[in-house]
PATIKOL-684440 format. One record per residue (C-alpha): residue in three letters; y, x, z. Coordinates in Angstrom, 1 decimal. Example, Ala and Ser with C-alpha at 12.3 -4.5 7.8 and 13.67 -1.06 7.14 Angstrom:
BEGIN
   code    north     east       up
    ALA     -4.5     12.3      7.8
    SER     -1.1     13.7      7.1
//
This chain:
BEGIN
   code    north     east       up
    UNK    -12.3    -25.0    -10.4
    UNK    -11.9    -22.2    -13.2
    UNK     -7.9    -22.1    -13.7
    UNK     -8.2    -22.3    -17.3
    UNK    -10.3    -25.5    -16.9
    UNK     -8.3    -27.1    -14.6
    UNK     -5.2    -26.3    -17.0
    UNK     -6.4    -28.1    -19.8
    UNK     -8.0    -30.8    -17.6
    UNK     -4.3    -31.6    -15.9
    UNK     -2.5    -31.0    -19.5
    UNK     -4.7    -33.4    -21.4
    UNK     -4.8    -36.2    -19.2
    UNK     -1.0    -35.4    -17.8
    UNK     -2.4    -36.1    -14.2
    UNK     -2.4    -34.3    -11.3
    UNK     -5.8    -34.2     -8.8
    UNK     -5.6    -30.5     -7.7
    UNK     -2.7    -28.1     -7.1
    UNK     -1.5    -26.3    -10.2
    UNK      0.4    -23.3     -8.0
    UNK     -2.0    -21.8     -6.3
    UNK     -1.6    -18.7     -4.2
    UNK     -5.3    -17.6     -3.3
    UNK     -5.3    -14.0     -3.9
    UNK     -8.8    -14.4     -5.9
    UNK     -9.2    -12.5     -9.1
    UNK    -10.9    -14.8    -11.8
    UNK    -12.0    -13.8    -15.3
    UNK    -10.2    -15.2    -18.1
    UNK    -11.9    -13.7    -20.9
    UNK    -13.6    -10.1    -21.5
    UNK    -11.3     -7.8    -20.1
    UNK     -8.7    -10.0    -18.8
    UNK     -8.6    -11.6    -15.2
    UNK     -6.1    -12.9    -13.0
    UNK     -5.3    -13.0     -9.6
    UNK     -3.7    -16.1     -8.8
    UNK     -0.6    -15.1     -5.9
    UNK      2.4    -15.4     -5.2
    UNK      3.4    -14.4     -7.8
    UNK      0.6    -13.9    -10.0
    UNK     -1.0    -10.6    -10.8
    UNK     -2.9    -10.3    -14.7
    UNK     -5.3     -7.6    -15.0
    UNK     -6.2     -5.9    -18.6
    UNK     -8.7     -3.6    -18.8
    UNK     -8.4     -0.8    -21.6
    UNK    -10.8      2.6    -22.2
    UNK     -7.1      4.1    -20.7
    UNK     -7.2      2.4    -17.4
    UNK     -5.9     -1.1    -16.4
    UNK     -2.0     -2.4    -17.0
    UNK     -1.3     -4.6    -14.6
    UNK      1.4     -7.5    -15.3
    UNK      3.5     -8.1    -12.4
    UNK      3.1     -6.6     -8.4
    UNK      2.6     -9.6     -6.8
    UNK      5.0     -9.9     -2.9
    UNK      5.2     -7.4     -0.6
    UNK      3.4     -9.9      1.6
    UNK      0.2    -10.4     -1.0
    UNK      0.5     -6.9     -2.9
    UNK     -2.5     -5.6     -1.0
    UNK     -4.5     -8.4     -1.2
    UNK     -4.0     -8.6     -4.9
    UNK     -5.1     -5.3     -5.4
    UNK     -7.9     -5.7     -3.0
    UNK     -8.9     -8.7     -5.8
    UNK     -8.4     -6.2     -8.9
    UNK    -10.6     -3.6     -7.4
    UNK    -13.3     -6.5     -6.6
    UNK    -13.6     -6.3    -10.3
    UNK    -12.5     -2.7    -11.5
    UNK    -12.8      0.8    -10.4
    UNK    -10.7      2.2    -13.4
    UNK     -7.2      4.0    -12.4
    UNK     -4.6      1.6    -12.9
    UNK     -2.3      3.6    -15.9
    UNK      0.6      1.2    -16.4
    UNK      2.5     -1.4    -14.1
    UNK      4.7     -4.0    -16.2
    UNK      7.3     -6.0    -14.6
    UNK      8.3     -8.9    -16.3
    UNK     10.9     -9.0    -14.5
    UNK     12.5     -7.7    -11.2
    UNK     12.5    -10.6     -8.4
    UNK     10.8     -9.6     -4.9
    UNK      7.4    -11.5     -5.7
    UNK      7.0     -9.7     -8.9
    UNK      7.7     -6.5     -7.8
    UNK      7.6     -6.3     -3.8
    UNK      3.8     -5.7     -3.9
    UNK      4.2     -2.6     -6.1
    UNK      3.6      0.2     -2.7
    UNK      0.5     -1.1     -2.5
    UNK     -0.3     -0.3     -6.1
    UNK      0.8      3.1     -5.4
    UNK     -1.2      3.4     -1.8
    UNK     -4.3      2.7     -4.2
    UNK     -4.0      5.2     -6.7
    UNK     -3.1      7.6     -4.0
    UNK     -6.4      6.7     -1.8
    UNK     -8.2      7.1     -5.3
    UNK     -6.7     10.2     -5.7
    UNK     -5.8      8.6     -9.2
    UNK     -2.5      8.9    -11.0
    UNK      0.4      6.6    -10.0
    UNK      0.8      4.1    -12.9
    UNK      3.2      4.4    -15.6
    UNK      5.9      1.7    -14.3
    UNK      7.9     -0.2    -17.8
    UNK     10.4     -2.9    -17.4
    UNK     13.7     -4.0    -19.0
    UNK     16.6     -1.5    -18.7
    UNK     18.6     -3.8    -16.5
    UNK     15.8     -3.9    -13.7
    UNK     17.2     -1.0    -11.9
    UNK     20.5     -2.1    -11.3
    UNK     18.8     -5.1     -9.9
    UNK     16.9     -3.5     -7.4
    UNK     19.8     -1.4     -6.6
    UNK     21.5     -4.4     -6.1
    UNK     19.5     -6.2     -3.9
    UNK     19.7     -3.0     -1.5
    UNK     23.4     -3.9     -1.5
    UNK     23.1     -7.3     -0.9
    UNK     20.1     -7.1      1.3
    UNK     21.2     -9.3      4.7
    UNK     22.7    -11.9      1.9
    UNK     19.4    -12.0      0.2
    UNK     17.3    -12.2      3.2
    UNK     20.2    -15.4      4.2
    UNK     19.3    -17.1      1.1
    UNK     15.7    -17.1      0.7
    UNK     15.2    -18.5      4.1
    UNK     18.1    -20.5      3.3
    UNK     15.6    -22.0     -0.2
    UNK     12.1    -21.8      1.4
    UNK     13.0    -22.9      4.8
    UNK     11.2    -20.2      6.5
    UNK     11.3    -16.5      8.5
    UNK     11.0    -12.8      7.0
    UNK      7.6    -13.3      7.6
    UNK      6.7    -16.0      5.2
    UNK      8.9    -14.7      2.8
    UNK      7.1    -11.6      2.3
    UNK      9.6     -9.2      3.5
    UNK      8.8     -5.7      5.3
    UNK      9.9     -4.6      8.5
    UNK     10.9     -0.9      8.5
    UNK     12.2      1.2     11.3
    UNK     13.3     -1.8     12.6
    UNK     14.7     -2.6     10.2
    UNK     14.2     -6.4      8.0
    UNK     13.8     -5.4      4.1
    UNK     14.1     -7.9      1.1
    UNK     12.7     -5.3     -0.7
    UNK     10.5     -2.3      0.5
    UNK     11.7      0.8      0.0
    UNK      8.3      2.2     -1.4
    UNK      8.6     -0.3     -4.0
    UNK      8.3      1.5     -7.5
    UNK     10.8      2.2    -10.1
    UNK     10.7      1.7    -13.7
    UNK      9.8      5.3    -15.7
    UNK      9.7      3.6    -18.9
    UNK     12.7      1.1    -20.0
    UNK     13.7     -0.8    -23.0
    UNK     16.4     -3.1    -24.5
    UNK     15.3     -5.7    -26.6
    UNK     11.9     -4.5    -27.8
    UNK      8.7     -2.0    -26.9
    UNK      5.5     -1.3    -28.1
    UNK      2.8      1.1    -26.8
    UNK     -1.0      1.2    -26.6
    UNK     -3.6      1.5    -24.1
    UNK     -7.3      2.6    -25.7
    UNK     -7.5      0.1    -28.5
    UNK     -5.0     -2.4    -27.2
    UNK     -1.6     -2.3    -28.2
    UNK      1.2     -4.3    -26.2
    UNK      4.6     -5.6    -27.0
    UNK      7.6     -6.4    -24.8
    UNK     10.5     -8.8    -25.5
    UNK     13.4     -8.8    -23.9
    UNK     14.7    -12.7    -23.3
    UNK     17.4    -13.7    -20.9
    UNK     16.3    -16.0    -18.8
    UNK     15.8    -16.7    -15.2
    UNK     16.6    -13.4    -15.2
    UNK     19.3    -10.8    -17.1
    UNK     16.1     -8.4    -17.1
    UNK     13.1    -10.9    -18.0
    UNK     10.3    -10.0    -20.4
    UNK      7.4    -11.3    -21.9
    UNK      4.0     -9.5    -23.5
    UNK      2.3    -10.4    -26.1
    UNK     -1.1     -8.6    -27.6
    UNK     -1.2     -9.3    -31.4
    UNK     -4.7     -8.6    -31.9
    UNK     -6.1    -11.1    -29.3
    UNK     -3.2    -13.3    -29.3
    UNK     -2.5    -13.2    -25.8
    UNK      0.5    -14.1    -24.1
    UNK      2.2    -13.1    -20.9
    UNK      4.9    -15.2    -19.8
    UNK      6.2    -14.0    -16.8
    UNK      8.6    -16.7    -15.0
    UNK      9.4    -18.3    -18.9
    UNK      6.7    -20.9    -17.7
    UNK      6.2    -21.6    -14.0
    UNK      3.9    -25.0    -13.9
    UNK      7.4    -26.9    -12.8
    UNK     10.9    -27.4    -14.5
    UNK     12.5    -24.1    -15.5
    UNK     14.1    -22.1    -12.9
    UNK     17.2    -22.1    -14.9
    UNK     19.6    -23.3    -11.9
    UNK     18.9    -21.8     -8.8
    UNK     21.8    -23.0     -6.7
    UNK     22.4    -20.0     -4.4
    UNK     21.5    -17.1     -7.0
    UNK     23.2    -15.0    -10.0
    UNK     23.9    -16.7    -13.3
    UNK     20.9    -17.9    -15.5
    UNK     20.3    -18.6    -18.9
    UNK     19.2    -21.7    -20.3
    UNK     19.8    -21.7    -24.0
    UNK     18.3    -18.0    -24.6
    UNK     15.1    -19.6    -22.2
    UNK     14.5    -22.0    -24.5
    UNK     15.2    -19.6    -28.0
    UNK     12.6    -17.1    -26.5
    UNK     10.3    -20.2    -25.9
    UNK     10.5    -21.0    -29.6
    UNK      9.9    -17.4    -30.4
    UNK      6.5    -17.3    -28.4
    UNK      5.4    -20.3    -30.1
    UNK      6.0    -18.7    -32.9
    UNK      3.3    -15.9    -32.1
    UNK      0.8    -18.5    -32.4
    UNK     -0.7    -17.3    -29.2
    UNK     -4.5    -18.7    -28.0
    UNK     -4.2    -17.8    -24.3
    UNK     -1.1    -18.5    -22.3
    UNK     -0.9    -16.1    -18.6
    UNK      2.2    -17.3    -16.4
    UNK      3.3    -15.4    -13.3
    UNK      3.1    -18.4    -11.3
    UNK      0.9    -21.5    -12.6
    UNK     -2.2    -22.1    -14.4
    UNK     -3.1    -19.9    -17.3
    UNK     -3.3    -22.1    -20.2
    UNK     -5.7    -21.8    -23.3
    UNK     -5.6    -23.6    -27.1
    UNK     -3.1    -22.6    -29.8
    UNK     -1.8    -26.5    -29.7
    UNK     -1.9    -27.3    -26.1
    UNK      0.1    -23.7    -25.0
    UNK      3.0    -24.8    -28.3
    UNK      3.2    -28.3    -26.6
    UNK      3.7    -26.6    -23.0
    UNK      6.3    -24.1    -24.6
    UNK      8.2    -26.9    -27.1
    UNK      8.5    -29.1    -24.3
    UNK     10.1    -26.5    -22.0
    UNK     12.5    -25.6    -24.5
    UNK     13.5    -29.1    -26.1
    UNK     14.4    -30.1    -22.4
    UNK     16.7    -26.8    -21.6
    UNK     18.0    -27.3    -25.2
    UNK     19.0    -30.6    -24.5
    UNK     20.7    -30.1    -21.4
    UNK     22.8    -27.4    -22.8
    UNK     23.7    -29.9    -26.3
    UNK     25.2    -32.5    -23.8
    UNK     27.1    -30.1    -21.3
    UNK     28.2    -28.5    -24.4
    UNK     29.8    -31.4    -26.3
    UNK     31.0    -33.1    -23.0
    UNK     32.5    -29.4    -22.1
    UNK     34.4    -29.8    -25.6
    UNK     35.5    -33.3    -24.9
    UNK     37.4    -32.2    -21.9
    UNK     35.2    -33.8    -19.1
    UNK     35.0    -32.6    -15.4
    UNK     32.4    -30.8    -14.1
    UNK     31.8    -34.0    -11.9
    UNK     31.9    -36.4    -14.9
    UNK     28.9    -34.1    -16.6
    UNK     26.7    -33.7    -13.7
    UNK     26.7    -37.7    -13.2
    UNK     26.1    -38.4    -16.9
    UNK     23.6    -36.5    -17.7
    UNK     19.8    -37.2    -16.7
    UNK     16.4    -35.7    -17.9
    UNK     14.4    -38.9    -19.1
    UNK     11.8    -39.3    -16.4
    UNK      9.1    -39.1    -19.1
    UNK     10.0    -35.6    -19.8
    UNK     10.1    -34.6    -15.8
    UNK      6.3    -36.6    -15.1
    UNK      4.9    -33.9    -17.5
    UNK      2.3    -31.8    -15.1
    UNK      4.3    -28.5    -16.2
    UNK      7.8    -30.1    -15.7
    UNK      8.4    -31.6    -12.3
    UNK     11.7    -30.9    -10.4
    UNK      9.3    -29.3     -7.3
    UNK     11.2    -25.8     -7.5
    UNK     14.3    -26.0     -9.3
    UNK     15.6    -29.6    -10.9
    UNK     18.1    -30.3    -14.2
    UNK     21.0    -30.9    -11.7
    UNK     21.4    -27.7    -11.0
    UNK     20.8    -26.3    -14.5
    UNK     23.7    -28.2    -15.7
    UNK     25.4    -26.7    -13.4
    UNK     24.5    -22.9    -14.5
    UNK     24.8    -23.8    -18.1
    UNK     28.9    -25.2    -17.2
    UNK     29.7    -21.2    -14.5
    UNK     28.1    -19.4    -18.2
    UNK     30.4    -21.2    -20.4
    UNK     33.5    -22.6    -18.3
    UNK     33.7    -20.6    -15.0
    UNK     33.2    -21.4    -11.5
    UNK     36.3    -24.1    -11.3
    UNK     35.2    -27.8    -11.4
    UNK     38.3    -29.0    -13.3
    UNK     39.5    -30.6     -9.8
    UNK     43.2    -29.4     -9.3
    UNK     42.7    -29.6     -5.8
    UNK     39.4    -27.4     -5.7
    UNK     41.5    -24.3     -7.6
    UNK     42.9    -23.5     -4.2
    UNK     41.8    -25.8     -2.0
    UNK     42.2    -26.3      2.0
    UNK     40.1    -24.9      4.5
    UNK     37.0    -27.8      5.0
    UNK     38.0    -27.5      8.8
    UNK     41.4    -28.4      8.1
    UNK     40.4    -31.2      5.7
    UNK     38.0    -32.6      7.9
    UNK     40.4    -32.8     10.6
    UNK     42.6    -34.8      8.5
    UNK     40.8    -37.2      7.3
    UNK     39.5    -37.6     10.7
    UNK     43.3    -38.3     11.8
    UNK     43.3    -40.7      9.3
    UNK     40.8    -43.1      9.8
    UNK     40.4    -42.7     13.3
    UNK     38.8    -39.9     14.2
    UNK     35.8    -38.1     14.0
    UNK     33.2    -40.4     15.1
    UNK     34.8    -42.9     13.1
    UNK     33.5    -40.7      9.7
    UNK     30.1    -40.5     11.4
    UNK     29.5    -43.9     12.1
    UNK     30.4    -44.6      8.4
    UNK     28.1    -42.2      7.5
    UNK     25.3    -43.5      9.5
    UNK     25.7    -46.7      7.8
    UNK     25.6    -45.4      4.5
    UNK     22.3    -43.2      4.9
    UNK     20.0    -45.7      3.4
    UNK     22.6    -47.4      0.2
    UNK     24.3    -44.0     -0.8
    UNK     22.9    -40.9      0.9
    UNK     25.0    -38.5     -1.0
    UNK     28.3    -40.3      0.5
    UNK     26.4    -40.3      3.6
    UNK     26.2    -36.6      3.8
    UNK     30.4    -36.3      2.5
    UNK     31.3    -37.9      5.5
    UNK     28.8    -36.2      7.9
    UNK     30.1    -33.1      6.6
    UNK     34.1    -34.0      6.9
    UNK     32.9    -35.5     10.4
    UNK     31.4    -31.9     11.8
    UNK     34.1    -30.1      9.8
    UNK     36.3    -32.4     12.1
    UNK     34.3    -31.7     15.5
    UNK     33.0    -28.4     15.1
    UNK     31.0    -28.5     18.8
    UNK     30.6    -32.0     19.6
    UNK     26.9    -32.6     20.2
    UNK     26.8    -36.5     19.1
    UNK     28.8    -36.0     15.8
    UNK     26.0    -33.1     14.7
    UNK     23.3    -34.7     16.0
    UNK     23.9    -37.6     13.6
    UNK     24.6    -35.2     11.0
    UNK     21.6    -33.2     11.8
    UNK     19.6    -36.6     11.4
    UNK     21.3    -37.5      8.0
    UNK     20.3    -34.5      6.6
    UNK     17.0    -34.7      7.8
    UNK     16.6    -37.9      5.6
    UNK     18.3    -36.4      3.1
    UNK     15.5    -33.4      3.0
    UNK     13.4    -36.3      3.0
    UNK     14.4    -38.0     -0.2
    UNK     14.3    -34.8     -2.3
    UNK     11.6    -33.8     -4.7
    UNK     12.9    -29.5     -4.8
    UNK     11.9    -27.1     -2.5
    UNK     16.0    -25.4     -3.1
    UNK     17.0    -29.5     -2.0
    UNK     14.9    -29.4      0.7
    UNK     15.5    -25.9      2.4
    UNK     19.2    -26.1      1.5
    UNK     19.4    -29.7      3.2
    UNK     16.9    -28.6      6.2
    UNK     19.3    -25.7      6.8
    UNK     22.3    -27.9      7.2
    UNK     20.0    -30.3      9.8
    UNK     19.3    -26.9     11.8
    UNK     23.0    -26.0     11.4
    UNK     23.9    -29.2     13.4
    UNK     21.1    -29.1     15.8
    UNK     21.7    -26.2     17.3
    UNK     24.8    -26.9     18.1
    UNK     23.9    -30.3     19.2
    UNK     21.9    -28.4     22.0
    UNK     24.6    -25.7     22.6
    UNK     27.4    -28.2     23.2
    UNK     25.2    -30.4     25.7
//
């Protein structure tokens, strides 16, 4: 099915029949002189009498393919690459980009992106065995299904032939291609470096990660600090625009000035929600603990086609929007300086009877209270680093837990810890 008719199929009715993240690597027209090729993430196409600008590289994994697609549909020299922003699947793909216009013996493309893109890039070079740790860590998978490059041996988060910006900005750019002309915004948002592009004259919007077809990404548990309440201002902004075409980087591209300001109002009331109530609980003095338990996301909002907790989930938002404005402490006196979790765990065990004794406990509480459950299993293999039966259990607690979860950073997070405990289940036997 068209993307932009399945869109405004799923929107209207608010059901779900067919997969609304699709990673296909096929290029579909959206309208004359605009197409889309629907990967991970997505790659839009504009076509201008200067060449094509291309929003977003796509993975190192699908860059090829991607521009494989574009050239199923265009022969033109692609003159500008525009990052929205500068995560791995957005610009990873970018060598192959460069391989093209080098086989074509065209020009490489005029790279733009947000000043702070660089030092992100350079960053993940410094933190590259980290990164690789986390993402396979969150998607539960390998370097290979990540998209990652093997180089002189060598395993790559991202590729060294990826591209560098030649054109930057701070909060604003314009600039034209033939008759088109294209502005940039600067937001922070998922990102310190995030933009979005909008075309004035045909009302076309390109949203980058603002809008991903599932709740914002505005908590990633085991990444850099995000930011929900300028998310949700930059929402309001676009709506503002008035825009008739909507292009995410991952998603459905949406179409109809009312149905995009419903996607993009909804997005921002809930982020601007959750930051009110962590706000005036902040202000009353409550514990990080206290505001993570009170606060919930009415399910209405989260059964919106465009809002389910599959990626990211409010949880872990609130918890982003407390590190921005209070710091990493919890406000738990203990957790300023706390023990090591061995030596905890080996206390408690001593306490109550011994290792086993927290496991069993924890076994029994798996189907009533399955976040106690997984306390204990923890202060249990904490407790008995190599014991085979203790992390077996554990490794079958957190299996359930995996189970029970509707986001993919819940679920790889959870089946990490289950893999933790059975391996060394199998080493200890």
């Amino acid at each position: 099915m068209h993307p932009l008719e399945l869109a405004t199929r799923t929107i209207d009715s608010g059901e779900i029949t067919e997969p609304t993240n699709r990673v296909t690597n096929e290029l579909t027209e959206l309208a004359d002189g605009l197409a889309l090729v629907e990967s991970f993430s997505h790659s839009a196409v504009l076509a201008t009498d200067e060449g094509l600008v291309v929003f977003d590289a796509s993975s190192a994994m699908t860059g090829a393919a991607v521009v494989d697609s574009i050239r199923t549909w265009s022969d033109a020299p692609i003159s500008s690459l525009v990052y929205t922003h500068g995560h791995a699947d957005h610009v990873g793909g970018s060598f192959a980009i460069a391989a093209d216009a080098a086989a074509r013996a065209h020009d490489r493309p005029t790279v733009i992106a947000h000043r702070r893109l660089d030092a992100r890039l350079d960053r993940y070079r410094l933190t590259n065995d980290w990164s690789l740790l986390i993402n396979q860590r969150q998607f539960g998978g390998i370097p290979s299904d990540l998209g990652l490059t093997l180089t002189d041996g060598r395993t790559l988060f991202i590729p060294d032939e990826t591209l560098r910006p030649d054109v930057t900005f701070d909060l604003s750019h314009s600039f034209t291609r033939g008759d088109t002309t294209i502005e940039l915004h600067h937001a922070r948002s998922e990102t310190d470096d995030h933009l979005w592009a909008w075309l004035p004259e045909q009302k076309w919007l390109f949203s980058g990660d603002f809008i991903i077809w599932n709740y914002p990404n505005a908590g990633n548990p085991q990444k850099v600090q995000r930011y929900a309440a300028e998310w949700a201002a930059a929402l309001r902004t676009m709506v503002a625009q008035g825009p008739e075409l909507l292009i995410p980087a991952h998603g459905l591209p949406i179409e109809g000035k009312e149905r995009i300001a419903t996607v993009l109002n909804d997005t921002a009331a809930t982020l601007e929600s959750l930051v009110e109530q962590v706000i005036a609980m902040m202000n009353a003095g409550e514990t990080l603990d206290a505001i993570v338990h009170g606060i919930e996301v009415p399910r209405d909002v989260l059964d919106k086609p465009y809002l389910r907790p599959y990626y990211d989930e409010p949880e872990f938002v609130i918890r982003n929007i407390w590190r921005l404005n209070g710091g990493w402490w919890d406000g738990a006196a203990s957790r300023l300086k706390p023990a090591r979790d061995a030596d905890l765990g080996a206390e408690i065990a001593s306490l109550v009877g011994g290792p086993e004794v927290l496991i069993e406990r924890a076994l029994e509480l798996v189907d009533t209270d399955i976040r106690l459950s997984c306390h204990l299993a923890d202060l249990a293999g904490w407790a008995a680093p190599d014991d085979a039966p203790i992390h077996a259990a554990r490794s079958r607690i957190y299996d359930q837990r995996r189970a029970t979860e509707p986001s993919v950073m819940s679920q790889g997070i959870f089946r990490a810890a289950s893999r933790e405990s059975s391996e060394i289940a199998e080493r200890s036997r």
